[in-house]
N, CA, C and O atoms as a GROMACS GRO file, in nm:
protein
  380
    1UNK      N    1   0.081  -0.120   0.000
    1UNK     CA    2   0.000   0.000   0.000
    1UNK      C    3   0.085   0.126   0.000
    1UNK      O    4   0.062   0.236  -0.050
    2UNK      N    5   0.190   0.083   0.069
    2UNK     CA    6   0.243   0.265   0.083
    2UNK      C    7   0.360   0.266  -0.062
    2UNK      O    8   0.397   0.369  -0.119
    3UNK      N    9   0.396   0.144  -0.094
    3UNK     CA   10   0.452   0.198  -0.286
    3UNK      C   11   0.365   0.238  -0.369
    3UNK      O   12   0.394   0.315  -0.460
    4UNK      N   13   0.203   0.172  -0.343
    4UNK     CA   14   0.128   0.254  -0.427
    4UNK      C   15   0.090   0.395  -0.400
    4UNK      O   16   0.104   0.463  -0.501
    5UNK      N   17   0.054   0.451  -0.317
    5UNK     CA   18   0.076   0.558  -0.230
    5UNK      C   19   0.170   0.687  -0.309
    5UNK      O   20   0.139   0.801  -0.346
    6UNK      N   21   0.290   0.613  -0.315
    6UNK     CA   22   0.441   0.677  -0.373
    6UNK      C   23   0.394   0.697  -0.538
    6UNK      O   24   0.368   0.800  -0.600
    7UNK      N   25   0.395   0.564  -0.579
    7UNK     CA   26   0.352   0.565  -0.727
    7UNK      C   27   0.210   0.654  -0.783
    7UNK      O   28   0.190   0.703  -0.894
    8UNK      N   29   0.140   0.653  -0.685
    8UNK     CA   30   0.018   0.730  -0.760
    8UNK      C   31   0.083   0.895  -0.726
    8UNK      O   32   0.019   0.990  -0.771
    9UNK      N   33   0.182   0.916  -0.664
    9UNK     CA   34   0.224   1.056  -0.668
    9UNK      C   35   0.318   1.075  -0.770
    9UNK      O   36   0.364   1.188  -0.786
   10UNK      N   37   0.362   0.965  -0.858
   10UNK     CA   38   0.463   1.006  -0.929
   10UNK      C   39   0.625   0.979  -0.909
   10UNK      O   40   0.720   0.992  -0.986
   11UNK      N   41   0.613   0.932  -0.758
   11UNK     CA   42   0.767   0.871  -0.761
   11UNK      C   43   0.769   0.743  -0.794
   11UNK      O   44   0.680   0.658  -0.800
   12UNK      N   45   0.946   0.743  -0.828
   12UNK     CA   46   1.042   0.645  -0.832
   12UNK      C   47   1.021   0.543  -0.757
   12UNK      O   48   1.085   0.555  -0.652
   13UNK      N   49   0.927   0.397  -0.765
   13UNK     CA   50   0.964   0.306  -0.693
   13UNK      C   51   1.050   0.200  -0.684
   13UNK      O   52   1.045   0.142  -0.792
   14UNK      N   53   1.126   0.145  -0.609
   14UNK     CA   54   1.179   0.032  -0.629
   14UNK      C   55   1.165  -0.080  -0.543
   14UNK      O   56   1.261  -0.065  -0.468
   15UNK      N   57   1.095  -0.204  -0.499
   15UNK     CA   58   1.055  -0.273  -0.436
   15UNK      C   59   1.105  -0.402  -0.447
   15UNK      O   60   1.107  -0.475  -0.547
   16UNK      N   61   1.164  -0.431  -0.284
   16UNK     CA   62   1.238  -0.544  -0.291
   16UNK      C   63   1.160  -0.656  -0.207
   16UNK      O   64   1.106  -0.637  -0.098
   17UNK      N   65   1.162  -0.747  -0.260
   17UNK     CA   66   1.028  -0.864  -0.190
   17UNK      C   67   1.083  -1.024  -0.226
   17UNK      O   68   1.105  -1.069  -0.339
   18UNK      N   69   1.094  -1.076  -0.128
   18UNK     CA   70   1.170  -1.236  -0.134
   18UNK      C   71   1.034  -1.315  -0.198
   18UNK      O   72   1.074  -1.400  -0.277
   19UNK      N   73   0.884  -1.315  -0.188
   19UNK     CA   74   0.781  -1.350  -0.235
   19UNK      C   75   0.749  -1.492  -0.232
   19UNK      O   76   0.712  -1.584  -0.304
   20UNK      N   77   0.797  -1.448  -0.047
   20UNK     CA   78   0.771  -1.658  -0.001
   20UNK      C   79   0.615  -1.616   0.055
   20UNK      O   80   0.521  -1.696   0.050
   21UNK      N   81   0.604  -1.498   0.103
   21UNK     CA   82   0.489  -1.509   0.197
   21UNK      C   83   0.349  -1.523   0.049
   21UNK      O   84   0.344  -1.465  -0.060
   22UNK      N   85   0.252  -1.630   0.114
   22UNK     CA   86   0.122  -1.644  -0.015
   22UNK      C   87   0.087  -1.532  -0.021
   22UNK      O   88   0.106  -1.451   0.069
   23UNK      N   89   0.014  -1.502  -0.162
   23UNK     CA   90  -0.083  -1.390  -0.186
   23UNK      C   91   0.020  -1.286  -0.234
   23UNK      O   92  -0.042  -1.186  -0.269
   24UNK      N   93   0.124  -1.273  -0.246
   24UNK     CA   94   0.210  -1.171  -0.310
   24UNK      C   95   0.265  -1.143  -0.427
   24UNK      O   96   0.340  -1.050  -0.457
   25UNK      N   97   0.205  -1.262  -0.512
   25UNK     CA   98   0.218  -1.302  -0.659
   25UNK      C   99   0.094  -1.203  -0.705
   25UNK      O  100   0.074  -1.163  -0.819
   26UNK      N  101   0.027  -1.179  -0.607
   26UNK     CA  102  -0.116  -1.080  -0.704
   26UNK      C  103  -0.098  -0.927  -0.665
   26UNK      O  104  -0.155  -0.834  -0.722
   27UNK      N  105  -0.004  -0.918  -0.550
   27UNK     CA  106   0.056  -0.833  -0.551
   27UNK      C  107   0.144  -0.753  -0.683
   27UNK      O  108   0.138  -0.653  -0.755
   28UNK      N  109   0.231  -0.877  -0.655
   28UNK     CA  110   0.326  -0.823  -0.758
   28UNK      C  111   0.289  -0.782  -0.881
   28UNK      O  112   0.339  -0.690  -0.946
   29UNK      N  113   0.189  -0.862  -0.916
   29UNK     CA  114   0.110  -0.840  -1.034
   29UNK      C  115   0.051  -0.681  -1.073
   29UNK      O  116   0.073  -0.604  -1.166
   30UNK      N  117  -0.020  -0.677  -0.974
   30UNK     CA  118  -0.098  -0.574  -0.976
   30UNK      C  119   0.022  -0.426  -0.966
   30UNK      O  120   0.024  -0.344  -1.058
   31UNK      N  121   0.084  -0.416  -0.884
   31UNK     CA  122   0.238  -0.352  -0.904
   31UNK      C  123   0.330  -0.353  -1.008
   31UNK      O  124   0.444  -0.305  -1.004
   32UNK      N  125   0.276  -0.411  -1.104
   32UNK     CA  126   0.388  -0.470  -1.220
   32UNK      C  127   0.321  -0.354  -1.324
   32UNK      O  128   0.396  -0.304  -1.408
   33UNK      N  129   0.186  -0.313  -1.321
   33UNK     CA  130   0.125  -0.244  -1.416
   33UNK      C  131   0.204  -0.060  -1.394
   33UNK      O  132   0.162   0.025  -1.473
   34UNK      N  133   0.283  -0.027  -1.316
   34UNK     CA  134   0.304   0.072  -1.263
   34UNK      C  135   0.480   0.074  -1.314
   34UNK      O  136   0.546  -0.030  -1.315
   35UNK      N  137   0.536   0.205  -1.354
   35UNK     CA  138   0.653   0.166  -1.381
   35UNK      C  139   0.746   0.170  -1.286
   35UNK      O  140   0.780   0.279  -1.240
   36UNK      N  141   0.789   0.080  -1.251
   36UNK     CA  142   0.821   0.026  -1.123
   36UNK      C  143   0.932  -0.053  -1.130
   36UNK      O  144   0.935  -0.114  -1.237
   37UNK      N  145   1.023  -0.074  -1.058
   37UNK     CA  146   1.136  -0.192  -1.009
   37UNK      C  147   1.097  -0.291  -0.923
   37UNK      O  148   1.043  -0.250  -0.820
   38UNK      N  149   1.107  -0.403  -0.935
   38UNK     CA  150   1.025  -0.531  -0.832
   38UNK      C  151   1.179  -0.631  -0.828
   38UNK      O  152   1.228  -0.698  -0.919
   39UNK      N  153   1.217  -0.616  -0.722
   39UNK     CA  154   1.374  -0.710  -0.729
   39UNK      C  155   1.319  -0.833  -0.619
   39UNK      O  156   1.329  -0.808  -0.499
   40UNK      N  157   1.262  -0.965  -0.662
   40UNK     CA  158   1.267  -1.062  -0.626
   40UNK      C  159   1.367  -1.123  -0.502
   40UNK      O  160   1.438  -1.218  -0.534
   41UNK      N  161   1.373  -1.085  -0.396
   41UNK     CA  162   1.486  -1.104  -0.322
   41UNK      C  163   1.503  -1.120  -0.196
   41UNK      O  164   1.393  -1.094  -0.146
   42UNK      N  165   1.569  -1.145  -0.122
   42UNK     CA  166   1.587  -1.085   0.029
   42UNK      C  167   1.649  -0.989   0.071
   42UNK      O  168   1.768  -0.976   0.046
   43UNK      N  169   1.580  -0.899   0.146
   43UNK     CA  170   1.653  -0.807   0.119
   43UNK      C  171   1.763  -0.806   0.220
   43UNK      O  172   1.801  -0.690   0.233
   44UNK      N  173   1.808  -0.860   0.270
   44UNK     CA  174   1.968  -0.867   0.371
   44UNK      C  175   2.074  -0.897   0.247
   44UNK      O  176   2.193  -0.911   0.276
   45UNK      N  177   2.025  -0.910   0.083
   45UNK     CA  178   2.091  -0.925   0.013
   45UNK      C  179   2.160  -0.806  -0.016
   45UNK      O  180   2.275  -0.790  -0.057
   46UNK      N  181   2.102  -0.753   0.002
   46UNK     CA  182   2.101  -0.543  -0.050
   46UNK      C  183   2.258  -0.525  -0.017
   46UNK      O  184   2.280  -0.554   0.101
   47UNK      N  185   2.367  -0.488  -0.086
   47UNK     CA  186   2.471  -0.434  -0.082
   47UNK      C  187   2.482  -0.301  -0.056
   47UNK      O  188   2.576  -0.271   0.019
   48UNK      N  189   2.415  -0.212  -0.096
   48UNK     CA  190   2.441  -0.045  -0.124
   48UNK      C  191   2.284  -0.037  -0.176
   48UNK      O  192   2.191  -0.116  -0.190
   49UNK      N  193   2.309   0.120  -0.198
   49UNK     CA  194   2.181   0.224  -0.182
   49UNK      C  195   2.205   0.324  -0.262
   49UNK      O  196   2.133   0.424  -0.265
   50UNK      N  197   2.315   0.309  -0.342
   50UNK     CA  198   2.372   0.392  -0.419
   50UNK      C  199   2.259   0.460  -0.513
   50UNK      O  200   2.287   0.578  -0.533
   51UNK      N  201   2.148   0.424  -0.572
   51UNK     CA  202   2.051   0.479  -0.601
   51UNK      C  203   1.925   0.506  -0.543
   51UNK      O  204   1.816   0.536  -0.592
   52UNK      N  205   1.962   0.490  -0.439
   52UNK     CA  206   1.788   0.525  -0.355
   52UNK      C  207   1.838   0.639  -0.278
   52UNK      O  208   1.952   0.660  -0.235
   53UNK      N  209   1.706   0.725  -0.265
   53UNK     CA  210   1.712   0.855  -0.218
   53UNK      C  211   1.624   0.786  -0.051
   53UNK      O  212   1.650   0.863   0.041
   54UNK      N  213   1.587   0.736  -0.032
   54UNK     CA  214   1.462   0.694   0.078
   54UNK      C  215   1.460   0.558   0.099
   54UNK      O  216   1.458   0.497  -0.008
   55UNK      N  217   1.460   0.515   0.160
   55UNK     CA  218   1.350   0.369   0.240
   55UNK      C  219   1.291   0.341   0.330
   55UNK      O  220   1.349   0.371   0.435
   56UNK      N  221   1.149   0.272   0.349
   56UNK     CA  222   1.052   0.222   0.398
   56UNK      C  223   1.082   0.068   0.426
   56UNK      O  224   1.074  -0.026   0.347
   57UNK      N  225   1.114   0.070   0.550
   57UNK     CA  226   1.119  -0.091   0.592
   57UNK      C  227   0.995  -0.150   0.646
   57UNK      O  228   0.936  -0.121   0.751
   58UNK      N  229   0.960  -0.250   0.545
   58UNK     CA  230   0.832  -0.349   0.577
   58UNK      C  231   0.877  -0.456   0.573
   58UNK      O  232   0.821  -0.522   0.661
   59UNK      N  233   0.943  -0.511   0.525
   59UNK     CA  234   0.981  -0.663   0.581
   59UNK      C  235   1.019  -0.692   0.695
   59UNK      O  236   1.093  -0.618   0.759
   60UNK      N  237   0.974  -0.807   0.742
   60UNK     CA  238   0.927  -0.906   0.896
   60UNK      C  239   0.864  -1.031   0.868
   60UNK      O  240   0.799  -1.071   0.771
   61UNK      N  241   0.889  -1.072   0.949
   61UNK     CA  242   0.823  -1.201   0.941
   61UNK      C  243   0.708  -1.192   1.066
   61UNK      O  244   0.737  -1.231   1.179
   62UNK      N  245   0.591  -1.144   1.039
   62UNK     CA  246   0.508  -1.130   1.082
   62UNK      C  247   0.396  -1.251   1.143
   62UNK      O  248   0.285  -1.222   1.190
   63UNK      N  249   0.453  -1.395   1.132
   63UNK     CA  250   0.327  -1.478   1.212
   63UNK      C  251   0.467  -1.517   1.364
   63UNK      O  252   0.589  -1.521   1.380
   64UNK      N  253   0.372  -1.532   1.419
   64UNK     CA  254   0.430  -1.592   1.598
   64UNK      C  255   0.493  -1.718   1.510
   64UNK      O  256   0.611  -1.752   1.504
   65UNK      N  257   0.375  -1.777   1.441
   65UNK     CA  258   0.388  -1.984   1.483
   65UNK      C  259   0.548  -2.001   1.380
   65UNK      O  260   0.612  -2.106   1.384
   66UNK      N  261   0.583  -1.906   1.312
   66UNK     CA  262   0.695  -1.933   1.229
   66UNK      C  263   0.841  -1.878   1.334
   66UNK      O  264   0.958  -1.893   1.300
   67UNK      N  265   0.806  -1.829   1.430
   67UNK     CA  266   0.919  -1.737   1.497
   67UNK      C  267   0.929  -1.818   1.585
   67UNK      O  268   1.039  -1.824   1.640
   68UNK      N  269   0.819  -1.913   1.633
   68UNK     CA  270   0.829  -2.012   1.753
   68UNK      C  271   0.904  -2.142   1.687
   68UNK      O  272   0.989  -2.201   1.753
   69UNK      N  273   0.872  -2.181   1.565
   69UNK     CA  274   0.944  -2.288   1.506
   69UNK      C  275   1.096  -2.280   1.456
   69UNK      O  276   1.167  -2.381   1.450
   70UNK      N  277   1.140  -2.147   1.420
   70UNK     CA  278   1.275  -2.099   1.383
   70UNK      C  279   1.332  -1.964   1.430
   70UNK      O  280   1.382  -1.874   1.363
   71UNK      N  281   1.312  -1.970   1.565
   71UNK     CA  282   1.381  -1.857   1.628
   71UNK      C  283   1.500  -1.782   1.577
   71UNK      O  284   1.511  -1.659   1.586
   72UNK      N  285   1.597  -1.868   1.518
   72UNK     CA  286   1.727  -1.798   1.511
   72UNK      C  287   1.730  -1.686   1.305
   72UNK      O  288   1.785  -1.592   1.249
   73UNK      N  289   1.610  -1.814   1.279
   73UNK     CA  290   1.611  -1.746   1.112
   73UNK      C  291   1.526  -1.581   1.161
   73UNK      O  292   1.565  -1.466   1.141
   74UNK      N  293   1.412  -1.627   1.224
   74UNK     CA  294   1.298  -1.500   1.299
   74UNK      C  295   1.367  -1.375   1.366
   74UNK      O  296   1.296  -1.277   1.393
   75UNK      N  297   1.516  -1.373   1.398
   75UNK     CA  298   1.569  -1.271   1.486
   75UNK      C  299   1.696  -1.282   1.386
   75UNK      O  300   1.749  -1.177   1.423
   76UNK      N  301   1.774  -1.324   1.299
   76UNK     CA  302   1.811  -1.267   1.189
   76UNK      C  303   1.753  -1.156   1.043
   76UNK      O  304   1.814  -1.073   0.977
   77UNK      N  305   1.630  -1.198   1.038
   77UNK     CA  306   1.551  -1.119   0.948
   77UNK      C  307   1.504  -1.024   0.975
   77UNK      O  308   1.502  -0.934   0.891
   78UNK      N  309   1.435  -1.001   1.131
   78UNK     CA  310   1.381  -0.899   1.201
   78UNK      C  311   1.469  -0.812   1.218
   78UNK      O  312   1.473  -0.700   1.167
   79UNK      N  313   1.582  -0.884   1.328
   79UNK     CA  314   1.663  -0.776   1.378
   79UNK      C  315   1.808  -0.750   1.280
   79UNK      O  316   1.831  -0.649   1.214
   80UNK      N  317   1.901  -0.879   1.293
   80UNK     CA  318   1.980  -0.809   1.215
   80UNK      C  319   1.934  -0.745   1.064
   80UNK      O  320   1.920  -0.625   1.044
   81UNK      N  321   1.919  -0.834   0.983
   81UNK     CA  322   1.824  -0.756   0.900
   81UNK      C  323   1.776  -0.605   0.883
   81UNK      O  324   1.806  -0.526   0.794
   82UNK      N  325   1.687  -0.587   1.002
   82UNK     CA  326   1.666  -0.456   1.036
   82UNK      C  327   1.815  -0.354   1.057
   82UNK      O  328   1.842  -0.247   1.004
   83UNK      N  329   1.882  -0.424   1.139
   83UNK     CA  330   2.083  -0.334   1.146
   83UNK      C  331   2.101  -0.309   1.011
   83UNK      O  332   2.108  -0.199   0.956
   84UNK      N  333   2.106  -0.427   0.959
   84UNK     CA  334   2.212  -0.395   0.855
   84UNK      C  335   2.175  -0.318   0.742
   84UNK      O  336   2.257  -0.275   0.661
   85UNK      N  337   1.988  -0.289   0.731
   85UNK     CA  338   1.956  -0.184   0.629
   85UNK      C  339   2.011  -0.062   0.652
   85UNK      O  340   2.064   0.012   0.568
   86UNK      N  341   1.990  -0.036   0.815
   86UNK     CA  342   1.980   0.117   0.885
   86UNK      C  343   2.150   0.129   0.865
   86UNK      O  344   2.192   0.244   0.859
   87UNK      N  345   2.258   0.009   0.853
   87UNK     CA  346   2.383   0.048   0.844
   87UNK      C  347   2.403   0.124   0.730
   87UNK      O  348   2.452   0.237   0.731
   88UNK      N  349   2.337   0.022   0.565
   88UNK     CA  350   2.355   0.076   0.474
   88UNK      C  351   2.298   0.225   0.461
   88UNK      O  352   2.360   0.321   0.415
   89UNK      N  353   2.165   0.223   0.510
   89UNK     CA  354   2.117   0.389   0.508
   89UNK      C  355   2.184   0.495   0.592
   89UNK      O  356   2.141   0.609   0.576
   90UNK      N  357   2.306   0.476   0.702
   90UNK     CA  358   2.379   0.543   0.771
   90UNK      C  359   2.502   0.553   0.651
   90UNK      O  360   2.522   0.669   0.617
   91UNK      N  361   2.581   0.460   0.588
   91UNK     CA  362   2.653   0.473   0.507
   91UNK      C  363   2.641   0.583   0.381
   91UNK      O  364   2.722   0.663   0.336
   92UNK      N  365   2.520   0.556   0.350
   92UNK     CA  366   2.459   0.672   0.213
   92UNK      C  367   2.462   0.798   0.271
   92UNK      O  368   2.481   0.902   0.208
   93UNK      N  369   2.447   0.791   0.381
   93UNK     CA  370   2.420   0.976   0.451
   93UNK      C  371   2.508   0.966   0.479
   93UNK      O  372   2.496   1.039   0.578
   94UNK      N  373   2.638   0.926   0.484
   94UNK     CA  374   2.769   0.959   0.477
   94UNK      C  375   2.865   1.031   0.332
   94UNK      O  376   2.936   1.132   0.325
   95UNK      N  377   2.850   0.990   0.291
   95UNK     CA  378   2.896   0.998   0.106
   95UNK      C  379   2.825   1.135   0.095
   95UNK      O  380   2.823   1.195  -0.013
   0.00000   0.00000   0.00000
C-alpha cells in the first residue's frame, strides 16, 4: 500500500520482496502495471543504496507460529536484517 501511495504521486519506486509469503504473486502483479522496479529477493541481500534517495522498511516475518518454530532465522531477518539496512542507510548519509 504505501509503494502505491508513492507511485500514484509520481515517484520512483523500487521494491524489494523475497515472495515466499502467499498472496504476493497478485501483488506483484498488480504492481507490475506501474513503472516500477520489483527485485525478487531478500533483502539482507542489499549491498548499497547507491541509487535510492529513501527507504521504507516493511519486511518481517510477521506470524508468531513461524518465529516459535525458527527462532534464530525469525531474529536474523527482524533484527539483524533490520541493522544492517539502517547500516547501509547510515553509510549513504555519509557519502
Amino acid at each position: 500500500n504505501i509503494a502505491l501511495k508513492f507511485l500514484n504521486n509520481d515517484w520512483k519506486v523500487k521494491i524489494v520482496d523475497n515472495c515466499q509469503r502467499p498472496g504476493v504473486e497478485s501483488n506483484k502483479k498488480f504492481v507490475d502495471t506501474y513503472n516500477t522496479e520489483i527485485l525478487v529477493q531478500d533483502f539482507r541481500n542489499i549491498r548499497n543504496l547507491n541509487d535510492v534517495d529513501a527507504v521504507v522498511h516493511c519486511a518481517a516475518n510477521p506470524g508468531i507460529p513461524l518465529s516459535m518454530k525458527k527462532p534464530l532465522w525469525d531474529f536474523d531477518l527482524n533484527a539483524r536484517g533490520t541493522v544492517k539496512l539502517l547500516n547501509l542507510c547510515r553509510k549513504k548519509a555519509w557519502h
